[in-house]
LOMARDO-466593 format. One record per residue (C-alpha): residue number from 1; x, y, z. Coordinates in steps of 0.02 Angstrom, whole numbers. Example, Ala and Ser with C-alpha at 12.3 -4.5 7.8 and 13.67 -1.06 7.14 Angstrom:
% LOMARDO-466593
<rec n="1" px="615" py="-225" pz="390"/>
<rec n="2" px="684" py="-53" pz="357"/>
//
This chain:
% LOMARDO-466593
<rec n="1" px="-1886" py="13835" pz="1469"/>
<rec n="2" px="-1764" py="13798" pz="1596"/>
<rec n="3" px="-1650" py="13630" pz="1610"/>
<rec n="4" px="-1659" py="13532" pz="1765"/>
<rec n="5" px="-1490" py="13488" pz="1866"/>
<rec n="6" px="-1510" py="13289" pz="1812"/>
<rec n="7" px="-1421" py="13247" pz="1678"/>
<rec n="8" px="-1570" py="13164" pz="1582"/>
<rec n="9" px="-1673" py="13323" pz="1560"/>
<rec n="10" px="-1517" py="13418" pz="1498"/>
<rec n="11" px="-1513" py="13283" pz="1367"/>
<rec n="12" px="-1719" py="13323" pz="1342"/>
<rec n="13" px="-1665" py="13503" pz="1329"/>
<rec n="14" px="-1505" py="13482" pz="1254"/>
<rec n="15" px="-1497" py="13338" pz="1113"/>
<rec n="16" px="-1347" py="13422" pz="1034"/>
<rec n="17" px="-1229" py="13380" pz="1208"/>
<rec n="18" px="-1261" py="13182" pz="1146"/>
<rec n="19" px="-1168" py="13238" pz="999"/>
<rec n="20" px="-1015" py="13282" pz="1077"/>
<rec n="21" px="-999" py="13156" pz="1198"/>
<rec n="22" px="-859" py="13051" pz="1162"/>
<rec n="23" px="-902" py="12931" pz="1295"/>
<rec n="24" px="-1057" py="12885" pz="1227"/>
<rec n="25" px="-1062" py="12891" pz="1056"/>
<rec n="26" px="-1240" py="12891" pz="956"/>
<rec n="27" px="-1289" py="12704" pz="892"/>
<rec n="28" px="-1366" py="12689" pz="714"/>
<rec n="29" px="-1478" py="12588" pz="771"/>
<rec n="30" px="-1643" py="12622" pz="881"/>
<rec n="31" px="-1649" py="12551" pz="1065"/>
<rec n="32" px="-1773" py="12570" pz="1214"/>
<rec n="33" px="-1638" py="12638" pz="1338"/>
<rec n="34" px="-1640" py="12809" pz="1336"/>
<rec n="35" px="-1460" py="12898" pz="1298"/>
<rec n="36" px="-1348" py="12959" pz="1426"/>
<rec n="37" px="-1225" py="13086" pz="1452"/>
<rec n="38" px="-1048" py="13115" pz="1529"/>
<rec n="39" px="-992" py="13257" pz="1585"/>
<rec n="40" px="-797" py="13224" pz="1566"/>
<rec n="41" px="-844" py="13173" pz="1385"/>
<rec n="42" px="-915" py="13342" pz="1345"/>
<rec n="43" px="-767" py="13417" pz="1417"/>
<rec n="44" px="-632" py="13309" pz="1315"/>
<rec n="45" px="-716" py="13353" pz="1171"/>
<rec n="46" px="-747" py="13530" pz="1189"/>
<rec n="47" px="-544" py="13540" pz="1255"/>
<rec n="48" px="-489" py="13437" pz="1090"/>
<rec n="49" px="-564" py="13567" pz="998"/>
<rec n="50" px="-482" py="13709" pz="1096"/>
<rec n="51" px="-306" py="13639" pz="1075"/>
<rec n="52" px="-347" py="13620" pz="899"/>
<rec n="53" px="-390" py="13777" pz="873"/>
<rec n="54" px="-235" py="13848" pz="948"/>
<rec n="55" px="-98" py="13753" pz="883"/>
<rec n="56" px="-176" py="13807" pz="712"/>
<rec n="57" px="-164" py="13963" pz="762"/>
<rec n="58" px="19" py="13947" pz="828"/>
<rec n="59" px="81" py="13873" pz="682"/>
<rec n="60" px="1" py="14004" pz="576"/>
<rec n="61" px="80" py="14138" pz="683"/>
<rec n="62" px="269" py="14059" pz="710"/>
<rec n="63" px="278" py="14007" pz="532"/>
<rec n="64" px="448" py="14089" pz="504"/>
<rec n="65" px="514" py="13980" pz="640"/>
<rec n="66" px="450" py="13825" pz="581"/>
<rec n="67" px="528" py="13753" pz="435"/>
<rec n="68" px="668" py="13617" pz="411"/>
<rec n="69" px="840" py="13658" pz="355"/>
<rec n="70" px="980" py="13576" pz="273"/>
<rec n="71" px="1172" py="13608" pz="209"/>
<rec n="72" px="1286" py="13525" pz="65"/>
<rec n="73" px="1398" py="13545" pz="-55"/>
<rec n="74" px="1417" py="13514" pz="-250"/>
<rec n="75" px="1530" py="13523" pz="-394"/>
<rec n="76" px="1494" py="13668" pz="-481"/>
<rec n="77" px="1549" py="13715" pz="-691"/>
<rec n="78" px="1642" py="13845" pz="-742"/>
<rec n="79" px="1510" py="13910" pz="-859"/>
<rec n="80" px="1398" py="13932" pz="-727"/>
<rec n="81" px="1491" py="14075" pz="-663"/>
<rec n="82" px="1457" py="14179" pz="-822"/>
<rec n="83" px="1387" py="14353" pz="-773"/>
<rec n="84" px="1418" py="14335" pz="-582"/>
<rec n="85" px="1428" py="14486" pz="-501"/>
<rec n="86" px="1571" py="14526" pz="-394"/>
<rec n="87" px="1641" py="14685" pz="-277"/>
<rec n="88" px="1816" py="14688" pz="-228"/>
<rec n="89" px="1939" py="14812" pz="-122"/>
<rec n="90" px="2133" py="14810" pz="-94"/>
<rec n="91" px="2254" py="14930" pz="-44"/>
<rec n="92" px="2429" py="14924" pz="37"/>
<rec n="93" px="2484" py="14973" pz="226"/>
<rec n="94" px="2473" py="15182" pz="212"/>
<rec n="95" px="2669" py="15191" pz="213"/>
<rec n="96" px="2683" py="15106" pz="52"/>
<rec n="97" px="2541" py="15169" pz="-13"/>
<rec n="98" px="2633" py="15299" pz="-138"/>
<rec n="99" px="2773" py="15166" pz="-162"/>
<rec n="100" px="2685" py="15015" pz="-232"/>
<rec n="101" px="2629" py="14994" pz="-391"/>
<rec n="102" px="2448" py="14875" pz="-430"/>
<rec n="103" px="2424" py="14797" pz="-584"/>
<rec n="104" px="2252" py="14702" pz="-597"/>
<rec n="105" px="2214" py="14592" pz="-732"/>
<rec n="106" px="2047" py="14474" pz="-794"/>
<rec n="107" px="2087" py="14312" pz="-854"/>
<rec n="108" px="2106" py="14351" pz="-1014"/>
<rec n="109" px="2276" py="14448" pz="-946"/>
<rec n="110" px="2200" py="14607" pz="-983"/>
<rec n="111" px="2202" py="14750" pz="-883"/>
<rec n="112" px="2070" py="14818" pz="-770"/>
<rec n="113" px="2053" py="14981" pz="-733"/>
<rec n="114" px="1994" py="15036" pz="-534"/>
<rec n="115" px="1939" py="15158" pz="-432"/>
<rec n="116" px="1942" py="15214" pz="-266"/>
<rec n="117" px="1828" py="15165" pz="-143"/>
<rec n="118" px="1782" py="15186" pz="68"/>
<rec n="119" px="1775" py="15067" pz="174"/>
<rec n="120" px="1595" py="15001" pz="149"/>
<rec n="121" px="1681" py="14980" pz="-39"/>
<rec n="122" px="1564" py="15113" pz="-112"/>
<rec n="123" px="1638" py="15238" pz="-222"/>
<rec n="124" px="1732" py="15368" pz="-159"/>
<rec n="125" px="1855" py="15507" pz="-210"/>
<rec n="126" px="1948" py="15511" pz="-21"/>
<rec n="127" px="1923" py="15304" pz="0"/>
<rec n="128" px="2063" py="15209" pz="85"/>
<rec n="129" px="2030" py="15067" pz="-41"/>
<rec n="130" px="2052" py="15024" pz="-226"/>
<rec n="131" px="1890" py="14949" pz="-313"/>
<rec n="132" px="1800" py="14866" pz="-445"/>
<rec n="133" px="1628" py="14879" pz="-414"/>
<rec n="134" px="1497" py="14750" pz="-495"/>
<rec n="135" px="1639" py="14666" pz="-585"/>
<rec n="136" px="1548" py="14528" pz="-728"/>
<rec n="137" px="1646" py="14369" pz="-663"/>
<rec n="138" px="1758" py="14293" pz="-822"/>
<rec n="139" px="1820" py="14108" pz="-839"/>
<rec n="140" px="1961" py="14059" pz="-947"/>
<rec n="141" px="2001" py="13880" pz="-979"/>
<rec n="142" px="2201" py="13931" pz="-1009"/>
<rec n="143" px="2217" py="14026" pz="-839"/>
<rec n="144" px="2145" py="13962" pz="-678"/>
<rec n="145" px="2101" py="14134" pz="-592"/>
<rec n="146" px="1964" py="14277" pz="-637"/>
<rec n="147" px="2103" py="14405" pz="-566"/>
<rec n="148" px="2262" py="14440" pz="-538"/>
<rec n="149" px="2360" py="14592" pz="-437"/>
<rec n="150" px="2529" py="14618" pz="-495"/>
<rec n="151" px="2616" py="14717" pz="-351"/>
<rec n="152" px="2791" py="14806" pz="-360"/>
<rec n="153" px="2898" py="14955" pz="-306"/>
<rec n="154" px="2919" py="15086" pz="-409"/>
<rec n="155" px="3086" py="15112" pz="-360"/>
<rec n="156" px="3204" py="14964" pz="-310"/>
<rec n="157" px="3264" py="14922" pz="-119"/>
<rec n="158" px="3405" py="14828" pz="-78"/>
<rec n="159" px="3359" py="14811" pz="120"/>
<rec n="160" px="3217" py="14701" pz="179"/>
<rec n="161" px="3045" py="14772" pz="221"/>
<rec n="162" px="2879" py="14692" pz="250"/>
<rec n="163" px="2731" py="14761" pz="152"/>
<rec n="164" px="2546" py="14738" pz="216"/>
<rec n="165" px="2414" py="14695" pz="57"/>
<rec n="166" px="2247" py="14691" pz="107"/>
<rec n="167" px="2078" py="14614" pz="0"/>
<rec n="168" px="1888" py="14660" pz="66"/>
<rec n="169" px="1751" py="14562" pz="-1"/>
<rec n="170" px="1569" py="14602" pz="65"/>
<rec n="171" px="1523" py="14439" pz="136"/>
<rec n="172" px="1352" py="14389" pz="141"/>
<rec n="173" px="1262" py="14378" pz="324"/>
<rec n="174" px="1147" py="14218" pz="332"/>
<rec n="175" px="995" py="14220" pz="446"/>
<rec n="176" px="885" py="14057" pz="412"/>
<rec n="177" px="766" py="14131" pz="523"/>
<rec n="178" px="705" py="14284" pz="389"/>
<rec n="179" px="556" py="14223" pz="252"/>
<rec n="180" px="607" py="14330" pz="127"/>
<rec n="181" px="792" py="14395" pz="138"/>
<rec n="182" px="898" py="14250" pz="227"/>
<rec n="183" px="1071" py="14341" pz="157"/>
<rec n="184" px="1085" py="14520" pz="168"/>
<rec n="185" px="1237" py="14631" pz="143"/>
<rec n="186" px="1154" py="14787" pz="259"/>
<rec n="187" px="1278" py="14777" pz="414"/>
<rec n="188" px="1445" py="14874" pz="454"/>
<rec n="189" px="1508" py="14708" pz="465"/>
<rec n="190" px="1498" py="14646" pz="315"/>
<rec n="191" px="1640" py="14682" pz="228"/>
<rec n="192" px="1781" py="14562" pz="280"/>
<rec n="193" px="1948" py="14603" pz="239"/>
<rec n="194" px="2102" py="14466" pz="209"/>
<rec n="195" px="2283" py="14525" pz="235"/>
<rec n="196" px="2445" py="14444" pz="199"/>
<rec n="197" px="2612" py="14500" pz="174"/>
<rec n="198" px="2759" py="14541" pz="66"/>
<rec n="199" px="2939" py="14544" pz="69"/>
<rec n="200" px="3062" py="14667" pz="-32"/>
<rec n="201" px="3180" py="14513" pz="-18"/>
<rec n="202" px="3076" py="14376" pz="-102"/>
<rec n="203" px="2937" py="14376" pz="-228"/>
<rec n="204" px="2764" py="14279" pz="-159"/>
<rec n="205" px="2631" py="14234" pz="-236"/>
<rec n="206" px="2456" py="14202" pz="-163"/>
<rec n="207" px="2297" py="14129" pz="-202"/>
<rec n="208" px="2129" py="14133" pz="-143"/>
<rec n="209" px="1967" py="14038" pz="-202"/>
<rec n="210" px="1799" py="14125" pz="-221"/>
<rec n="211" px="1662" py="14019" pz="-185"/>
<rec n="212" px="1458" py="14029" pz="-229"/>
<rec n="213" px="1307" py="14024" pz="-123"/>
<rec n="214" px="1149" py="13929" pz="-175"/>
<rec n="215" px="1012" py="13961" pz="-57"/>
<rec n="216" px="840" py="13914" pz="-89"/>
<rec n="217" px="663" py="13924" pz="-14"/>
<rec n="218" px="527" py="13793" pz="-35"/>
<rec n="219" px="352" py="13801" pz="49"/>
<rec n="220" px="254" py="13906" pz="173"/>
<rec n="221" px="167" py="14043" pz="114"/>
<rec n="222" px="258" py="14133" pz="-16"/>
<rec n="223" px="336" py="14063" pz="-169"/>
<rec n="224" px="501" py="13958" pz="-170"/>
<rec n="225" px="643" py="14066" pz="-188"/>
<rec n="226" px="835" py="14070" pz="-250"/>
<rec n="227" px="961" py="14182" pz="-188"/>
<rec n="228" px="1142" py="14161" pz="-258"/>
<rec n="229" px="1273" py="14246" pz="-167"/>
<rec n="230" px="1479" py="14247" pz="-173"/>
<rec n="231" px="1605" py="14262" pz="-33"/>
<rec n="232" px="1799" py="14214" pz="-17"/>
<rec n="233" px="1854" py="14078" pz="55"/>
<rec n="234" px="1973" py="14079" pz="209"/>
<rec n="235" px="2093" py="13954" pz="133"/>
<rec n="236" px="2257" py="14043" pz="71"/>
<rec n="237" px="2369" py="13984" pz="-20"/>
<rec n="238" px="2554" py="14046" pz="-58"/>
<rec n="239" px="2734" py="14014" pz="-134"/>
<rec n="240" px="2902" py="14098" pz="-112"/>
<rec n="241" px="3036" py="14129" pz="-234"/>
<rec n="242" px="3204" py="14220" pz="-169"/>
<rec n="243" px="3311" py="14170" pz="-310"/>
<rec n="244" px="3250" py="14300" pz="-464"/>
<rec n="245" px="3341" py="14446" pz="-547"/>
<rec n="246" px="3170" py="14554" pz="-510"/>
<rec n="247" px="3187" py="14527" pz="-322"/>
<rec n="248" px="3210" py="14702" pz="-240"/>
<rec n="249" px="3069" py="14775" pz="-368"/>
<rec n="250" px="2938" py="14650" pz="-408"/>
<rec n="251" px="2837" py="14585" pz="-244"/>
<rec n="252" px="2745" py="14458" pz="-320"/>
<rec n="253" px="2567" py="14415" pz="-388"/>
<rec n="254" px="2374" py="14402" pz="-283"/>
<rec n="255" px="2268" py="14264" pz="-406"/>
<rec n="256" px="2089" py="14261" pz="-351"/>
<rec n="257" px="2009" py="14092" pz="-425"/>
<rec n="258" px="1836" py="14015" pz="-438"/>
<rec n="259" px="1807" py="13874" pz="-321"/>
<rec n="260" px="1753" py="13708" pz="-383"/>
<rec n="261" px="1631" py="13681" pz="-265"/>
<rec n="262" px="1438" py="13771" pz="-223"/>
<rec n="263" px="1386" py="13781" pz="-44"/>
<rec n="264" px="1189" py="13752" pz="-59"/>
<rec n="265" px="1082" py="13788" pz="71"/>
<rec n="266" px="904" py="13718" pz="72"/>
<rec n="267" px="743" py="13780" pz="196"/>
<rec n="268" px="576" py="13713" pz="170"/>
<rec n="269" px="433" py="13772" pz="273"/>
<rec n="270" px="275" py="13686" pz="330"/>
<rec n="271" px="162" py="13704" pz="163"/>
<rec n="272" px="-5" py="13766" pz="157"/>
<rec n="273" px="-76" py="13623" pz="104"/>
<rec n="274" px="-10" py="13536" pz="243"/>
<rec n="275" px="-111" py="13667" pz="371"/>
<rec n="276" px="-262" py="13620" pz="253"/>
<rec n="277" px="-265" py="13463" pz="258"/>
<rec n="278" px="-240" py="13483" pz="461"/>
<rec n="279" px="-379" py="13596" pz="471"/>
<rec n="280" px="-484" py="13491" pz="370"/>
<rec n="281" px="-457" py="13321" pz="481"/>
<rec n="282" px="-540" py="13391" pz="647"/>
//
């Protein structure tokens, strides 16, 4: 059977289109006027539930993108360092490379032994660096640093040259925009390398503070994560001595220490409960 044009008869063959009208909404109670129906109310309704549908569907779809995102810092203890995991490269300028001795200690002032390394720090017979490679992170109450280079000649100068020491850390790239693996190490980038310099006419030392990532994930639709991470801070620190009998031999000392601050990242994404619950209300 076939609907006529007027609206009334569409409602005869049609009761369902009263439903929907949000213009007229259905009394509880019965009347003699018969019920009409809007056409703009039918549309609303049936658009309402179109938009609805696709921001659902949008938020479903973008939900790496959507998330909130904050950044802080907090005192961290020495203990929690235990076990850390660390790689680290250093060499001299090549001229000096067969003229300078390194000594590289833990902070228990015992002696490491190293390797040699390229320059992605991965083990390597022909590498231009010295390495320790998944070094167990130490903490010492008595000495403030986890290492310590000892650099000097092993021969003595009397004239002044400048000698080029170099440290490469593999810093950790941060992209809040992956789910599952904000900091990678995978790029040819990654390794960042500090230099300084040293005189044959002074002893210097340096310092440098290594400092922890805390990055965690809360909500969306995996579980919440923690990813700890460790890179070297820019600050440098350094004193001079020229007044020392060893002066001419001895170039001076390279202390990496552990910062006593974390640098915590938090990301929280849109839960799904919250998408429920959306879902739910239309």
């Amino acid at each position: 059977m076939l609907c006529k044009s007027t609206k009334d008869s569409c409602i005869e063959c049609c009761p369902l289109i009263t439903k929907v009208d949000i213009f007229h909404p259905q009394l509880d109670y019965k009347t003699k006027r018969k019920s009409t129906c809007s056409c703009w109310g039918v549309i609303l309704f049936f658009s309402f539930i179109s938009i609805s549908i696709y921001f659902i569907i949008h938020e479903c779809i973008c939900i790496d993108q959507n998330y909130s995102f904050s950044f802080s810092q907090e005192f961290i203890k020495r203990k929690e360092w235990r076990e850390k995991k660390i790689t680290i490269g250093f060499n001299t300028s090549v001229e000096w490379k067969n003229e300078v001795n390194i000594e590289l200690y833990d902070s228990q002032n015992e002696a490491i032994n190293y390797t040699q390394c390229d320059d992605n720090l991965e083990e390597s017979k022909n590498g231009t660096f010295f390495c320790i490679i998944n070094y167990s992170i130490t903490t010492n109450n008595e000495n403030d640093y986890i290492l310590k280079f000892k650099l000097s000649l092993k021969n003595s100068v009397e004239t002044n040259n400048t000698i080029h020491f170099s440290v490469a850390m593999k810093e950790p790239l941060i992209n809040h925009d992956k789910l599952k693996n904000p900091i990678t190490f995978d790029n040819d980038f990654s390794v960042n390398k500090f230099r300084c310099f040293y005189s044959t006419d002074e002893i210097t030392d340096y310092g440098k503070y290594i400092k922890l990532i805390k990055y965690t994930t809360k909500g969306g639709f995996i579980d919440d994560t923690q990813i700890n991470a460790t890179y070297l801070d820019d600050y440098l620190d350094s004193r001079k001595t020229r007044s020392d009998e060893r002066i001419g031999q001895l170039l001076g000392f390279y202390r990496i220490m552990v910062s006593k601050k974390i640098d915590v990242y938090q990301r929280e994404y849109i839960s799904k409960k919250i998408s429920l619950k959306i879902f739910l209300a239309l």
